[in-house]
C-alpha positions, 0 to 999 in steps of 0.5 A: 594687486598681488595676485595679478603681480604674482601671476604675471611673474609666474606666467614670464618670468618664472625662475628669474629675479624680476619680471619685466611686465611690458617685455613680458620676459624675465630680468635677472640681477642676483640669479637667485629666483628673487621673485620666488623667495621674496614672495614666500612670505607674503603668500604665506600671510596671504593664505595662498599655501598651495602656491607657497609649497610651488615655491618651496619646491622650486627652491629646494630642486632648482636653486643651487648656490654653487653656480652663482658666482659674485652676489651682493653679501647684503641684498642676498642676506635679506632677501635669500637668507632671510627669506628662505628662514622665515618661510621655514617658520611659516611652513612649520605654522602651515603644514609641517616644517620643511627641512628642506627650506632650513637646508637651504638656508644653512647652505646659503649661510655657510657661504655668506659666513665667509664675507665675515673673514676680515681684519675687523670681523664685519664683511665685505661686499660682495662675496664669491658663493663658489669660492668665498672670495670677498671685496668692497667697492672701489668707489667707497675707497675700499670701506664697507657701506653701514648698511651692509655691515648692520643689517644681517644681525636678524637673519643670521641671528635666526638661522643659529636659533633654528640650527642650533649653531652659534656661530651665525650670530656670533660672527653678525652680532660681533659686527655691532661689538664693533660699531659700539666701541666708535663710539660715535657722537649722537649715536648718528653711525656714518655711512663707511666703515673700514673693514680693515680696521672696524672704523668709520671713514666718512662723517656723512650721515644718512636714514635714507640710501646706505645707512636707513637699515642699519639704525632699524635693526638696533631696536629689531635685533633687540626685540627679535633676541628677546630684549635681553641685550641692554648693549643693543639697546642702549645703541638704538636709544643713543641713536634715536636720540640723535636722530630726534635732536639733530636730524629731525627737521620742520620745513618753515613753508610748510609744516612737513617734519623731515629727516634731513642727512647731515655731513661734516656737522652741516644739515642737507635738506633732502630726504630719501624715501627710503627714510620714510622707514624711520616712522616704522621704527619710531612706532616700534620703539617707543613702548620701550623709550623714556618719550614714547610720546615724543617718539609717537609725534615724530612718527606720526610727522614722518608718516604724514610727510610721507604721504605728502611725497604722493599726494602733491606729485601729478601722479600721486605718486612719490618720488625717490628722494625730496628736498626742502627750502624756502618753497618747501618740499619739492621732488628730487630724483623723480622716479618711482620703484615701488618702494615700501617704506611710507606704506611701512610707516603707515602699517606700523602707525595704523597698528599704534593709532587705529586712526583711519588716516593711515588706511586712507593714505595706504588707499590713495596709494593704491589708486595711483599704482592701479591707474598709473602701473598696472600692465595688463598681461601681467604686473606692475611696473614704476615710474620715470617721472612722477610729475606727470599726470601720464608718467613714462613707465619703466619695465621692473617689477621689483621684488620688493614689490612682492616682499614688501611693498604689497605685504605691508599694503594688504597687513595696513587693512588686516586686523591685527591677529594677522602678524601681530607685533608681540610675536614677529618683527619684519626684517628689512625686505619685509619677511617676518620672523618670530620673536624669541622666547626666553630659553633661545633669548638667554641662549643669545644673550650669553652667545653675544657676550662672546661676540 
C-alpha cells in the first residue's frame, strides 16, 4: 500500500507537496516537496534506503527556502523541520550522518525561529521564509491557535541537541513557560491565545481541531527531554486529569466512551477524529501516572470508539468528526482524508496489550481504504461521503498518508524491536526522533530553567 502510494507520487507528482492520484498530476500547498520529507521517515522504518538517499538528494540540491514566501509556521515545523531532523537520525543509523540534512534543517530553523519575536514569546502564524515577517489570522481575532503555539517543542528541542545551539528550544519551551503561568482550570488549555499578551482569549476547549497536539506533546516533550523537567510534567498530569474528569464521556445508547469539546463549562457531544490521538496519548503516559489503570481504561475506550467510527460507516470508513445523542453515535462532517489517529491509537494499544483486537481493527482499516481509495495509476485518495457503499472520491493523497497514516499502520504489525518506545517517541506527523539520554537531558533541563 505504500509503495504503490510512493510510486504513484514518484511516477506524477514528484517535487510537489501532494499527488492528486485521478488527475495524475501534483498539487502544491506549503511548496516545500511535503510528500518527499514526510515520507523519509517511513521509508527509512521501511527498509527502503536507497529511496530514502533519493530523497535526501532532492532536499539537499532542489530544496531552497528563500523562495517560499508565506508558510504555515506550524505545519512547516512538524512536517519540514521535524521531518528533515529525524531523517538525519536515521541517515546517521543508516548509512553515515548526513550533513547536509541537519544543514537544511538548521536553515529552515533559523527562519521559523523569528515567527518567536512577539510581545509574549510564542509565535505567530504564519511566517514570511524570506523576509521573517510574521501574523495571526484575522478569523481567531488576531489570537494564535493552541496548537500551533504547543507543538513545536520536539522539533525544535531536537535541532538544539544536534546542533549544539540552544537557542531552539530556548525560544520553544519558553512557549510552555507561558502557558504554565494561566494557570488554567482543569489543566484544559483553551483554544486562542494571545500573542500579544501570552493569554488565552477563548473558553473553548477541544482534543480534536486546533487543540489535539498541544496536550500530547506535554507527556512527549517530557519523555523526548529525558523526564527531567517536573514543570512539563506536572502540566501533562493537570491535563489529563482534566480530560479524565470532565471531557471523557459514555454515550447512554450505546456504551462508546468519547472525548467531548466543552465551551463556556457546557460539554459539546462531537468528537473530531483528530481526537482519537488522545488514546495514543493515554497509553504513553500511563507508566508514569498515579492511575496507569485508569488511564490504560479510557485508552482502551477510546480505541474502541475509534474504530466504531469505521465499522458502522457503509464504507467502513471513518468520518471527519462524529456526534452523540440519544441515538448514539452518528457521522458528523462525512468525509474522510485519510488520517491517522484511530490507526495511532490502535499501534500504541497493541505495543501496551498485545491483544489481537487492535491488529483486527488496524485490518479492517486496510481493506475499506484498498477497496474504496486505491487509484490504479498510482495512489490513494479520500473520500466525500463515507455513508455510501460507493463513496464519491476526492483527488488528495495527503502527505500525512505517507507520514503517518501507513507508518503507524505497517509498525501495528511490526514486532516491537521496530521503533521501540523506550528509544524514540513520534512527533505529531509521526517522524520518530530519539529519546535523550542523561548528559543532553540535563543539558535541556538547565536550558529550560532559563526558558
Amino acid at each position: 500500500m505504500f509503495m504503490h502510494s510512493w510510486e504513484g507520487y514518484k511516477k506524477f507528482a514528484w517535487g510537489f507537496d501532494e499527488l492528486m492520484p485521478r488527475a495524475r498530476a501534483g498539487h502544491n500547498w506549503l511548496n516545500q516537496g511535503g510528500s518527499i520529507i514526510d515520507s523519509m521517515s517511513t521509508l527509512a522504518i521501511m527498509g527502503e534506503i536507497e529511496e530514502f538517499k533519493k530523497n535526501a538528494e532532492w532536499v539537499k540540491s532542489q530544496l531552497h527556502f528563500e523562495s517560499r514566501g508565506e508558510v504555515s509556521f506550524f505545519e512547516t515545523t512538524i512536517r519540514v523541520l521535524g521531518g528533515l531532523v529525524s531523517a538525519y537520525e536515521f541517515s546517521c543509523d543508516l548509512y553515515e550522518c548526513d550533513q547536509g540534512l541537519l544543514d537544511k534543517a538548521t536553515d529552515i530553523g533559523n527562519r521559523l525561529s523569528k515567527a518567536f519575536n512577539t510581545p509574549s514569546g510564542l509565535p505567530y502564524a504564519t511566517i514570511n521564509l524570506a523576509s521573517g515577517h510574521g501574523s495571526t489570522p484575522g478569523w481567531t481575532g488576531g489570537a494564535a491557535i493552541l496548537a500551533e503555539v504547543a507543538t513545536v517543542q520536539m522539533e525544535f528541542s531536537a535541532l538544539s541537541k544536534h546542533t549544539g545551539n540552544p537557542h531552539y528550544e530556548e525560544i520553544a519551551m519558553k512557549c510552555f513557560r507561558q502557558i504554565e503561568k494561566q494557570n488554567v482550570a482543569n489543566g484544559l488549555l483553551p483554544l486562542y491565545i494571545s500573542v500579544q499578551t501570552g493569554q488565552f482569549t477563548s473558553n473553548h476547549v477541544s482534543l480534536g481541531a486546533m487543540g489535539d497536539s498541544a496536550f500530547e506533546y506535554l507527556i512527549k516533550t517530557w519523555i523526548l527531554r529525558g523526564r527531567k523537567e517536573e514543570w512539563v510534567k506536572n502540566m501533562y498530569d493537570k491535563a489529563t486529569q482534566g480530560i479524565a474528569d470532565h471531557l471523557v464521556k459514555t454515550s447512554q445508547s450505546d456504551g462508546l466512551t468519547y472525548v467531548a469539546e466543552n465551551k463556556g463549562g457546557q460539554p459539546i457531544h462531537k468528537m473530531d477524529h483528530l481526537a482519537c490521538f488522545a488514546g495514543g496519548m493515554f497509553i504513553l503516559g500511563a507508566p508514569y501516572s498515579t492511575d496507569p489503570e485508569g488511564h490504560l481504561k479510557i485508552a482502551k475506550g477510546v480505541g474502541e470508539t475509534c474504530f466504531q467510527m469505521y465499522n458502522k460507516m457503509a464504507s467502513g470508513l471513518s468520518p471527519e468528526n462524529v456526534e452523540f445523542g440519544g441515538g448514539g453515535m452518528r457521522a458528523g462532517a462525512v468525509y474522510n482524508i485519510q488520517r491517522p489517529e484511530a490507526v495511532e491509537t490502535w499501534f500504541y494499544l497493541w505495543r501496551a496489550t498485545k491483544d489481537p483486537i487492535w491488529r483486527e481493527h488496524g485490518w479492517a482499516m486496510y481493506e475499506a481504504f484498498q477497496k474504496h481509495c486505491k487509484v490504479q495509476s498510482g495512489g490513494y485518495v479520500g473520500v466525500r461521503d463515507v455513508r455510501s457503499n460507493t463513496p464519491p472520491l476526492d483527488d488528495t493523497q495527503q502527505t500525512f498518508w505517507l507520514a503517518e497514516t501507513l507508518k503507524y499502520l505497517y509498525l501495528l504489525f511490526c514486532d516491537d524491536d521496530v521503533i521501540p518506545l523506550d528509544k524514540y517517541v513520534f512527533n505529531t506527523e509521526a517522524h520518530p526522533l530519539k529519546i535523550w539520554k542523561h548528559e543532553a537531558a540535563k543539558a535541556a533541563a538547565d536550558a529550560s530553567k532559563v526558558a
